[in-house]
Steps between C-alpha positions, in 0.01 A plus 500: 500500500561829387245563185545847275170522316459755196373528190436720197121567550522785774576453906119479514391249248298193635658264378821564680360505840252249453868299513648687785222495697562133499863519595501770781445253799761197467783767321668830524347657221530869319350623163667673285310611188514808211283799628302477176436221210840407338391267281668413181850601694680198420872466716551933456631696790430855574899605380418859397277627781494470853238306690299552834390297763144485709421310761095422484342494791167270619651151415574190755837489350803762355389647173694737306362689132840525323471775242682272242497159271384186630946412483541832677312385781676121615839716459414724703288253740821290514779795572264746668183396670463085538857374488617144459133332408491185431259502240262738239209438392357766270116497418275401489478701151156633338541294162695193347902513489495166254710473203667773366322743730834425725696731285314799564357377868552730822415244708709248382819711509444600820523104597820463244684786738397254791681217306807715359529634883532100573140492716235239419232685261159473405269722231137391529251634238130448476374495172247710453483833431168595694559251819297561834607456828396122575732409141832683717384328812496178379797545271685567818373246757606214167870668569499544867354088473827428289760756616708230755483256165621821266763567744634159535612466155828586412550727233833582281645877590345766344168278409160546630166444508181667264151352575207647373136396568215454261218726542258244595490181770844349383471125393803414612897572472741507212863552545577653164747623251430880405415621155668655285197605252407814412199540695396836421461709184784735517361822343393862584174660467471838441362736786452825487788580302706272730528143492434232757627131504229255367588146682204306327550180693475178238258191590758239378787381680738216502481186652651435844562831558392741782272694311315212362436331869420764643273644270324181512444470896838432640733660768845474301806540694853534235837537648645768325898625507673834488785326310388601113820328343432265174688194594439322164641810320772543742642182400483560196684824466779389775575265237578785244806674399473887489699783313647748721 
């Protein structure tokens, strides 16, 4: 297979070559990752300015430090550098993408492009926001384990797959529905006559959600969908007569 691996972290990070390292022998491989954190990106593209390319030398496989967004780079993987993959895998990020972290979440946009571009996608997360090495090693070797399985299920167009990792020796696996919480306190604190997002992260969460297995031990894995339409509430309105 033909695996585009990036992320939002930096072309450098651990985590996303403690995955690739994994991949490079059995696949055709190439990573394709922002030249500096992008965190906190979320789905934007670098519209207004114009964006340069490195190649990164001293790696057993193709890297490239894109000088972009974490969506900037499987674009421009997938019409410039690594065309025609077969799948994207971005991660493995420094910190939890659970819950309503998704919204905001470099990492898992990057995977969402995967899925809008019709390629099988995967954002993997490791929650914790101090992890060593052996936590992104192991985090990896659980996906390379389950990758054929991951692979082998058929997903709907434009769907995908977010699986984050708890910060200790998992107990197990939960396939499970994302939250849609509040998990952080949404304020600004004053700095220097500037102010810098808070993101207090809350200790309750609700139950069978991502965020609460996960934060107590488990690897969750949620199918999520680029498709944001409200079904129930387009019903409801198609059912309506309007004034013109």
């Amino acid at each position: 297979m033909r695996i585009l691996f990036t992320n939002d972290d930096g072309y450098d990070s651990i985590g996303l070559h403690a995955v690739a390292d994994l991949f490079c022998g059995g696949h055709e491989i190439a990573v394709v990752a922002p030249s500096t954190q992008r965190s906190g990106y979320s789905h934007s593209l670098s519209m207004h300015a114009p964006v340069t390319c490195e190649k990164i030398a001293g790696y057993d496989y193709p890297v490239f430090a894109l000088d972009g967004t974490p969506v900037d780079c499987v674009k421009f993987a997938y019409t410039r550098l690594f065309p025609t993959p077969d799948i994207v895998v971005s991660g493995i990020n420094r910190g939890r993408n659970l819950g309503s972290d998704v919204m905001y979440s470099g990492t898992v946009s990057a995977a969402s492009e995967g899925a809008y571009l019709g390629l099988k996608s995967f954002a993997l997360s490791l929650n914790s926001v101090e992890p060593r090495e052996d936590s992104y090693r192991a985090a990896a070797k659980f996906f390379a384990r389950n990758f054929d399985k991951l692979c082998s299920i058929e997903l709907p167009k434009g769907s995908m797959f977010n699986i984050n990792f708890p910060s200790g020796k998992p107990k197990g696996v939960k396939a499970a529905k994302m939250s849609i919480d509040i998990a952080f306190d949404d304020a600004y604190n004053p700095r220097d006559g500037k102010y810098m997002y808070k993101g207090a992260k809350r200790t309750e969460y609700r139950e069978d959600t991502d965020e609460m297995f996960c934060e107590n031990g488990y690897v969750t894995i949620t199918p999520l969908t680029i498709d944001r339409t409200d079904r129930v509430t387009l019903e409801k309105i198609s059912k309506e007569k309007f004034e013109l």
